[in-house]
N, C-alpha and C positions, 0 to 999 in steps of 0.2 A: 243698660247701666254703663257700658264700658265703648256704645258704641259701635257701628258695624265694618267701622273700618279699619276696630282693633280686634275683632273676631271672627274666625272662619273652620269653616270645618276641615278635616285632614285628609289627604289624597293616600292611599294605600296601591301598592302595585304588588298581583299574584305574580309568581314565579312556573316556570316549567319545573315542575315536580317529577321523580323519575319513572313514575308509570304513564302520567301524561306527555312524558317526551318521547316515550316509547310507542305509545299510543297516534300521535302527531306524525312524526316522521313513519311509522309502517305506512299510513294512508297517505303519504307522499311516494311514499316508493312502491304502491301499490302491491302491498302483501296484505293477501286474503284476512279482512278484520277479525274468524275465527283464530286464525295464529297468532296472531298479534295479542290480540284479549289473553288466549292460554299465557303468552310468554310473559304480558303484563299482571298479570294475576299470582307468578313467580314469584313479583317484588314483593318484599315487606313495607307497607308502611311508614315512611320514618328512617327511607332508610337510600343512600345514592346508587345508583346505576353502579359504581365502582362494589361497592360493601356487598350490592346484591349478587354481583360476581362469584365474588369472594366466599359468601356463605350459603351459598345454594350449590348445589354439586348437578343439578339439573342443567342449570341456566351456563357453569361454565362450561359441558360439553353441549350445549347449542351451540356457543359462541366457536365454540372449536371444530366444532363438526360441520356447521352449515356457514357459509361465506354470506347467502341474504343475512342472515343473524346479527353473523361479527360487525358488518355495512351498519347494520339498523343500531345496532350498540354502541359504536364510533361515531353516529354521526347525532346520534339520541344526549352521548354526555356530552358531545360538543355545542350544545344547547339547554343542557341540566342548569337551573338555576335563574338562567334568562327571566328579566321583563316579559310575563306575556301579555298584561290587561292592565290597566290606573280604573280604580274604584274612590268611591269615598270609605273614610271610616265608618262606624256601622255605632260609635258614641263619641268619637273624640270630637275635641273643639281645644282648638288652640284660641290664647287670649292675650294680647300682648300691651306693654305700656303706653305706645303711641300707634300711630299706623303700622299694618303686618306688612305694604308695600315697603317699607325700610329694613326688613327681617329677611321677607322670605317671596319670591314672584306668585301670583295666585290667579286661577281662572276661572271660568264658569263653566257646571257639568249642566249638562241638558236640559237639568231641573230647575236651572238656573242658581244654585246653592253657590256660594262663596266659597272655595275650597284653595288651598295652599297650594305650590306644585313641588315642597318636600316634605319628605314622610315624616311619620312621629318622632323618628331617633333623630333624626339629624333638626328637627326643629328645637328637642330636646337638648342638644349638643349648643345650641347657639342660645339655648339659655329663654327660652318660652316656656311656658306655661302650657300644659296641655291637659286637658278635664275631661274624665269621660261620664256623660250624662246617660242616663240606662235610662229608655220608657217602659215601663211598666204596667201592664193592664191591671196590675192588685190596686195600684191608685184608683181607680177607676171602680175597682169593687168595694176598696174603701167611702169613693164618694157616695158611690148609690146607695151602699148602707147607713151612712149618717141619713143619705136624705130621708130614706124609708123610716127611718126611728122618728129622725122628725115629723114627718106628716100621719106616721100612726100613734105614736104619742104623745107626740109633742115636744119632746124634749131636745135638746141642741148637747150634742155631745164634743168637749175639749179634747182631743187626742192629748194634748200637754199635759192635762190632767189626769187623764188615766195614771192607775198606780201600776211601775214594775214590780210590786211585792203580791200580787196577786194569787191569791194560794190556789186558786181552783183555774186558772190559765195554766200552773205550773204541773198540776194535776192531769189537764188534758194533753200536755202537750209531754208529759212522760208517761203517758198511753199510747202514745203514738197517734193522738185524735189531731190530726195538720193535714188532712185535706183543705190545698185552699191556698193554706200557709208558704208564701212567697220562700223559698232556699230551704222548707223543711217539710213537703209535703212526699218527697222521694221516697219509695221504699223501702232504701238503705239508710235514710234519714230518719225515719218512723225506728227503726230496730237500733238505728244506734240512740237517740232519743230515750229509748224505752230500759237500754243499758245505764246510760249515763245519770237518768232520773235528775232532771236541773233543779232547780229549785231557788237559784236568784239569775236576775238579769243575765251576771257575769257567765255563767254555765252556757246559757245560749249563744254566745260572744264565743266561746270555748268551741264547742258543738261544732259552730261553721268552719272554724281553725282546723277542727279535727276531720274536717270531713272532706279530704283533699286526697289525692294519689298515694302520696310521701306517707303521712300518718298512716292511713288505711291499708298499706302494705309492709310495714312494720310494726313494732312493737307497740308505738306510743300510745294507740287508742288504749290498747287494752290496760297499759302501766296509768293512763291517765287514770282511767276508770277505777281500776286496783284502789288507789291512789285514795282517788276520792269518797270513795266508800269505805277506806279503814282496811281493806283487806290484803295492801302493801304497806310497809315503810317510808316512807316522804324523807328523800335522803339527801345529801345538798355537796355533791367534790369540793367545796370550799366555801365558808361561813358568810362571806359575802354574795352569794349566791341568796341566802335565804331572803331576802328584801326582794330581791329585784323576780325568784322564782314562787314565790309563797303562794299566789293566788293561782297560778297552775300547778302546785302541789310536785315544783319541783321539776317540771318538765318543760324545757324550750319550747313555748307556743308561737310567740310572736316574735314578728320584727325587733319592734321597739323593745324588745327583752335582748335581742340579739346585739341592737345599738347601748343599751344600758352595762351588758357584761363587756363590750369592747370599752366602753369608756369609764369601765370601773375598776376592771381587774388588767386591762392592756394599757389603760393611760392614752388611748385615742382621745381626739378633740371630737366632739359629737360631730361636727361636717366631716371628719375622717368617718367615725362610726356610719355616719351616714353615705358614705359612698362604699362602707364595705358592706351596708344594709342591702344597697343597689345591687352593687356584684353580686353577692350571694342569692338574691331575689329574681333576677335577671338570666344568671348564671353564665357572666361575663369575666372570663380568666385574665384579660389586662388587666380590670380594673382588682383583681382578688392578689393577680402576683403582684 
């Protein structure tokens, strides 16, 4: 449709991460991989060679006591962060007006795939289009099951025409019966399902919002749920809130709720609203201050 010389896939580069740096450099300096693994096993997660210092009371009398240590930790953050490997994306596709050799330089991986040689942010940055395409084997379960209906009954089934008001879909699936079912067959998704009891489309739109880090360790599942069953208050800090909060019963779900109260109650231009959508999305502090 657009072209293959206005589309290519997107190059990603991993980093030295602070247990793989630690990891790397001990087997350059040749300290025994059991020490090494203990020491890297230290780190948190998530977390820099400097901060692991800082909050393990272990690791800073290594560094203080043993001189291989403090070497292997000096010369480990001196390389924290680094380019280690160029990948491709794993769905992105960039897509652009005219040719991508006017945007951005692009080369060929092994596979021989079209790929960019800058990453998403900075393609992002110069004003591309970037689309991520997810393959999915539920497609695939989907087609086999049309075809199976069709050759044992006969019949040719419209997915378009299926109805969302479905009352015994709505029934299985607040039983927690989603084996199968693509983003709800989890068995924190089954129990939260089985709380929330949906009962139209929007509920399940709701459900996948809900079922994220953020919500799941705070209050919100539970106040949605409250909420929605009658067994809280649906309460609103200010009257124009109700419009834009009513279909989540009064609780910040979404984005586009986030962009609608910026440009209702702060008087943002929607393309402001939308670059504070970003930053808070992203969790990018230029673009927030």
């Amino acid at each position: 449709k657009y072209g293959k010389e206005n589309v290519a896939q997107i190059i990603t580069f991993g980093t030295m991460a602070a247990r793989g740096s630690v990891r790397d450099v001990g087997r350059v300096l040749g300290i025994p991989y059991s020490k090494v693994d203990r020491i890297a096993k230290l780190i948190s997660f998530n977390r820099s060679l400097k901060t692991a210092i800082e909050e393990s009371t272990e690791l800073k009398e290594l560094v203080k006591e043993d001189p291989d240590i403090k070497n292997l930790f000096e010369i480990a953050q001196s390389i924290e962060g680094l380019t280690r490997h160029a990948s491709t994306h794993a769905a992105g596709v960039v897509i652009a007006p005219d040719k991508l050799t006017h945007y951005t330089p692009l080369y060929r991986t092994p596979k021989n795939e079209m790929t960019t040689q800058y990453e998403m942010h900075s393609l992002e940055a110069i004003g591309l289009l970037k689309i991520d395409f997810l393959g999915l084997k539920t497609l695939n379960v989907i087609q086999d099951t049309l075809e199976i209906i069709k050759q044992r009954k006969g019949e040719e089934i419209d997915l378009d025409r299926i109805s969302l008001k479905d009352e015994k879909t709505y029934r299985l699936l607040s039983a927690g019966e989603t084996l199968g079912v693509f983003q709800l067959e989890s068995r924190g998704m089954q129990d939260l399902l089985k709380k929330l009891r949906p009962e139209k489309f929007e509920d399940l739109i709701a459900v996948l919002a809900l079922y994220r880090p953020g919500p799941l360790h705070s209050r919100m599942v539970d106040d949605f749920i409250k909420r929605k069953h009658g067994q809280s208050k649906v309460q609103y800090l200010h009257p124009e809130l109700k419009p834009i909060l009513e279909e989540t019963y009064g609780v910040i779900l979404y984005q586009e709720q986030v962009m609608r109260i910026a440009n209702v109650l702060a008087g943002f231009s929607l393309g402001r609203a939308d670059i504070l959508r970003r930053a808070m999305g992203k969790k990018i502090p230029r673009l927030m201050d």
